[in-house]
PyMOL commands that place a pseudoatom at each C-alpha (Angstrom):
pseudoatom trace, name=CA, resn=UNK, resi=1, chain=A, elem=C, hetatm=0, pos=[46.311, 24.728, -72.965]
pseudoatom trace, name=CA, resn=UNK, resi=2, chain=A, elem=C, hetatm=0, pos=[48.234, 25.293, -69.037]
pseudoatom trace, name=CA, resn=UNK, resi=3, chain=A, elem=C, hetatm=0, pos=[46.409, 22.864, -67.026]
pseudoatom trace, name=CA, resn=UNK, resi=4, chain=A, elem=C, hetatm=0, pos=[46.913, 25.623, -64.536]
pseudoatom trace, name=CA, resn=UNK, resi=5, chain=A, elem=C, hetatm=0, pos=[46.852, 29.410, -66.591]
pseudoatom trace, name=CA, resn=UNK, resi=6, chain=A, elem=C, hetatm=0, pos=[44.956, 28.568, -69.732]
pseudoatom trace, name=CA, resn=UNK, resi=7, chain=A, elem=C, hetatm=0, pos=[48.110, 29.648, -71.796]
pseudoatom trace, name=CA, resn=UNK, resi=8, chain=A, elem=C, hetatm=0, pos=[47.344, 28.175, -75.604]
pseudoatom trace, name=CA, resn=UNK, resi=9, chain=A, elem=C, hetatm=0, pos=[50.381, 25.781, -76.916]
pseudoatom trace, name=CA, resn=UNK, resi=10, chain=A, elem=C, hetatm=0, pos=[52.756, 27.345, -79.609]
pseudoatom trace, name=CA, resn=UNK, resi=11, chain=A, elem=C, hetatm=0, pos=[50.792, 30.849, -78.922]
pseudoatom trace, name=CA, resn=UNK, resi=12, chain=A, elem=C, hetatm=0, pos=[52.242, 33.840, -76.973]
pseudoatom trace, name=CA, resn=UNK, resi=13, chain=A, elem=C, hetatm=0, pos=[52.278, 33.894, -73.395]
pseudoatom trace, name=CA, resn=UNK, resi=14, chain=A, elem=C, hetatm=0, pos=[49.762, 36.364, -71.634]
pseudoatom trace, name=CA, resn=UNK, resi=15, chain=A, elem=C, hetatm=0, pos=[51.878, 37.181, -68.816]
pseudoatom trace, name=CA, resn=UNK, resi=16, chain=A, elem=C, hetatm=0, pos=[54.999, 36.342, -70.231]
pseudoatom trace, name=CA, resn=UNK, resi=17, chain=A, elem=C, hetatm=0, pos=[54.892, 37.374, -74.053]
pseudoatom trace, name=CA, resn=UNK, resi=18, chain=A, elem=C, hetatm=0, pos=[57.027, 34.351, -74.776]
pseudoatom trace, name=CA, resn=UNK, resi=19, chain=A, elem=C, hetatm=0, pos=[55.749, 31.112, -77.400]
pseudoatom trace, name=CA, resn=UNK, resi=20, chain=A, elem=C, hetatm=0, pos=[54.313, 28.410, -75.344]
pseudoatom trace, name=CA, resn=UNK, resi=21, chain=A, elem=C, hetatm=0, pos=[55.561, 25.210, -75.174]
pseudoatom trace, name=CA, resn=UNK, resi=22, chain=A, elem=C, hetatm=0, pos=[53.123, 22.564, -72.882]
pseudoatom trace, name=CA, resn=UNK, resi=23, chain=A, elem=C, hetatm=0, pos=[55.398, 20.470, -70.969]
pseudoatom trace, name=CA, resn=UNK, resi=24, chain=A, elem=C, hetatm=0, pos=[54.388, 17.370, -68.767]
pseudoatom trace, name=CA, resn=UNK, resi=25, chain=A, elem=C, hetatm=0, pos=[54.874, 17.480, -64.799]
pseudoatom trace, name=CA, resn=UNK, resi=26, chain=A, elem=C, hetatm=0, pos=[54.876, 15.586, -62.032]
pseudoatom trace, name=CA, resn=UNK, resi=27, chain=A, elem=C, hetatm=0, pos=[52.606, 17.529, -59.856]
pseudoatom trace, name=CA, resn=UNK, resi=28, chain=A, elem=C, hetatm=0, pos=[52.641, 15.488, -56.286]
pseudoatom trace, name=CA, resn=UNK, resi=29, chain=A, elem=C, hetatm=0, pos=[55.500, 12.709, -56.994]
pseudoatom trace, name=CA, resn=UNK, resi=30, chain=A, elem=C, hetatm=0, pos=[58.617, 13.138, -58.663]
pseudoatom trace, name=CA, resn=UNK, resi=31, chain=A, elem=C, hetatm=0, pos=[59.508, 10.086, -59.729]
pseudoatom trace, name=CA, resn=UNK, resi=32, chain=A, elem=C, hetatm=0, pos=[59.283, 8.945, -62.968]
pseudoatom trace, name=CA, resn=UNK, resi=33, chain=A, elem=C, hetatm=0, pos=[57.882, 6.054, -62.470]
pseudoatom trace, name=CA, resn=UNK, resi=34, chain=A, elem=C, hetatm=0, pos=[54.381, 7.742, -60.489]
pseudoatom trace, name=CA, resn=UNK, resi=35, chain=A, elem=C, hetatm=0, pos=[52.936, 8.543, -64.208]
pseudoatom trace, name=CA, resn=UNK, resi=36, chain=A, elem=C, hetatm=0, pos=[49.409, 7.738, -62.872]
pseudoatom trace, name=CA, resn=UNK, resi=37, chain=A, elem=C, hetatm=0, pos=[46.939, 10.336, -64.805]
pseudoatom trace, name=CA, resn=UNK, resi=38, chain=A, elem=C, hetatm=0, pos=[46.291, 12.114, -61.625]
pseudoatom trace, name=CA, resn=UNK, resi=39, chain=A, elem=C, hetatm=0, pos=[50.112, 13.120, -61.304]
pseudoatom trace, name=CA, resn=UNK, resi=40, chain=A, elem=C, hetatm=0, pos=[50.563, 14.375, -64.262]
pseudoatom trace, name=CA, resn=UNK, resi=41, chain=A, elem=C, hetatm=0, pos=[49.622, 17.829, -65.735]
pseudoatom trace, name=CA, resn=UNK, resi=42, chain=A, elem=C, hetatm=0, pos=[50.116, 19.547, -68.921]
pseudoatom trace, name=CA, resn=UNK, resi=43, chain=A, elem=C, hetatm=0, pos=[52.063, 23.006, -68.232]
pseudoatom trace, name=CA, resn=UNK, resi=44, chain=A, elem=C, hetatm=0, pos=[53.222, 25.926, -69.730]
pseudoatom trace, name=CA, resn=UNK, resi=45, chain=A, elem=C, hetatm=0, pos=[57.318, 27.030, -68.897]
pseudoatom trace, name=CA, resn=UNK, resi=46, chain=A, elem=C, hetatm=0, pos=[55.865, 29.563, -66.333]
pseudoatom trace, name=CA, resn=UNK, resi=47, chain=A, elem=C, hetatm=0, pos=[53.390, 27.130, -64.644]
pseudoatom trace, name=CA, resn=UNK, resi=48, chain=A, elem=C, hetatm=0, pos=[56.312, 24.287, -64.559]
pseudoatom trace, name=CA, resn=UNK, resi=49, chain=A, elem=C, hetatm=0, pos=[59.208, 26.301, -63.367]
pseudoatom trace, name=CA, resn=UNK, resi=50, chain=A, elem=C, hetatm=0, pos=[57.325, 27.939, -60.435]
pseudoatom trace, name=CA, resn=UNK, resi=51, chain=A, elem=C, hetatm=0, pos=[55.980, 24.317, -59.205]
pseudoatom trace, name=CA, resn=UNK, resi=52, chain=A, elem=C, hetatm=0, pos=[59.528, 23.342, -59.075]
pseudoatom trace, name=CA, resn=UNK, resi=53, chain=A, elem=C, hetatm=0, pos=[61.215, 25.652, -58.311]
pseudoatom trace, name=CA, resn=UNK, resi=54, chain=A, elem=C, hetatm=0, pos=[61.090, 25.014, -54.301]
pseudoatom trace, name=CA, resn=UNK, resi=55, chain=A, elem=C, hetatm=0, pos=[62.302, 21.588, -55.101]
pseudoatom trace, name=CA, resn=UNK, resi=56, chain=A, elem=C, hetatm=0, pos=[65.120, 22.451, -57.314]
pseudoatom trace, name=CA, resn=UNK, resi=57, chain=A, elem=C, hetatm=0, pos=[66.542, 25.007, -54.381]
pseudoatom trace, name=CA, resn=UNK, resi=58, chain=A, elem=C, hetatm=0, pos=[65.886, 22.659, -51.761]
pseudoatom trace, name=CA, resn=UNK, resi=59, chain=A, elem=C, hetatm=0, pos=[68.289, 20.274, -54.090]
pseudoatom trace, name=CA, resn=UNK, resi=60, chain=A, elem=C, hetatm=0, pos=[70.814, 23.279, -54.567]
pseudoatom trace, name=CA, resn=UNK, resi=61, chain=A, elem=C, hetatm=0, pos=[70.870, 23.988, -50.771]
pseudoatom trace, name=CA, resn=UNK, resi=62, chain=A, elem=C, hetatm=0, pos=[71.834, 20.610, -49.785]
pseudoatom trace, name=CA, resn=UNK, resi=63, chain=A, elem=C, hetatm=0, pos=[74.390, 20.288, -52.835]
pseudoatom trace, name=CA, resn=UNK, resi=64, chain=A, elem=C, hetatm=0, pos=[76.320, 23.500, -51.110]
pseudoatom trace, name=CA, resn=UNK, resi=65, chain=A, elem=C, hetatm=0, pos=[75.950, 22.103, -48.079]
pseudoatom trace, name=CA, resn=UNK, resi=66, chain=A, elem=C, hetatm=0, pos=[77.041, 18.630, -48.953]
pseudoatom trace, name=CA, resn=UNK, resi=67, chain=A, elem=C, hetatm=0, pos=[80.207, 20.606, -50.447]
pseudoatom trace, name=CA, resn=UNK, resi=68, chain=A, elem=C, hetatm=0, pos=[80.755, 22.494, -47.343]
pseudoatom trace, name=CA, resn=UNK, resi=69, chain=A, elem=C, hetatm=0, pos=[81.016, 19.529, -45.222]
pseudoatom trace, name=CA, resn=UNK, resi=70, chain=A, elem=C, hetatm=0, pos=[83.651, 18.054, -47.349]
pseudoatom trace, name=CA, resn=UNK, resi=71, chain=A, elem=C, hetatm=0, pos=[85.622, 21.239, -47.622]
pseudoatom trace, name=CA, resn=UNK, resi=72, chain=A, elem=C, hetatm=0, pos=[85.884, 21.046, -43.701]
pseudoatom trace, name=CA, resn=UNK, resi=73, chain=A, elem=C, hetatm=0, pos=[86.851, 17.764, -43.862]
pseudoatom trace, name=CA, resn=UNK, resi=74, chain=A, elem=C, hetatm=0, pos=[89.695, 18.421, -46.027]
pseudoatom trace, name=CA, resn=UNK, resi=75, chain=A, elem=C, hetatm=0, pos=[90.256, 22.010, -43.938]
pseudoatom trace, name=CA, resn=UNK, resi=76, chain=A, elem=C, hetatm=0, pos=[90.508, 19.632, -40.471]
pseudoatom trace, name=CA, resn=UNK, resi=77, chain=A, elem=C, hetatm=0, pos=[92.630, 17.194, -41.858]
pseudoatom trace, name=CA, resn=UNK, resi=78, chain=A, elem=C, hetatm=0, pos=[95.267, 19.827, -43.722]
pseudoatom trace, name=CA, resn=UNK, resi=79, chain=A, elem=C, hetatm=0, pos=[94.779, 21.200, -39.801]
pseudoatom trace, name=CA, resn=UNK, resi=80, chain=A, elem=C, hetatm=0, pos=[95.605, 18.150, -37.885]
pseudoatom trace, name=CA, resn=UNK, resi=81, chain=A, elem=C, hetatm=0, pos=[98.775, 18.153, -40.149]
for i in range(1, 81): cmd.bond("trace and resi %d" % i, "trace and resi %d" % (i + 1))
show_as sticks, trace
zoom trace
């Protein structure tokens, strides 16, 4: 079962309607390597995607941005030309 909604493994999802699958996640440290018990919690798709969601838009936001900068570069230097 979710750790975190009691949705049953390989069963349909109560909210969702789609089959379970448990996953493992890293609820407080990301790394791989902080696999202590106490990190770790067995979740449904829902349960994992909505914990990590903030993290994996933080991540995209600072991809675009990262891109941005170097498109000014370029755009100053084709400028300065």
């Amino acid at each position: 079962r979710c750790e975190w909604c009691g949705a049953e493994n390989g069963k349909p999802h109560p909210i969702t309607g789609s089959r379970v699958v448990l996953t493992v996640a890293h609820v407080f440290d990301e790394r791989p390597e902080a696999a202590s018990l106490l990190n770790l919690a067995a979740l449904c798709q829902r349960c994992h995607n909505r914990h990590d969601a903030p993290g994996r838009q933080q991540r995209r936001k600072a991809r675009i941005e990262a891109r941005l900068g170097q498109l000014l570069l370029f755009a100053e230097k084709e400028f300065l030309k």
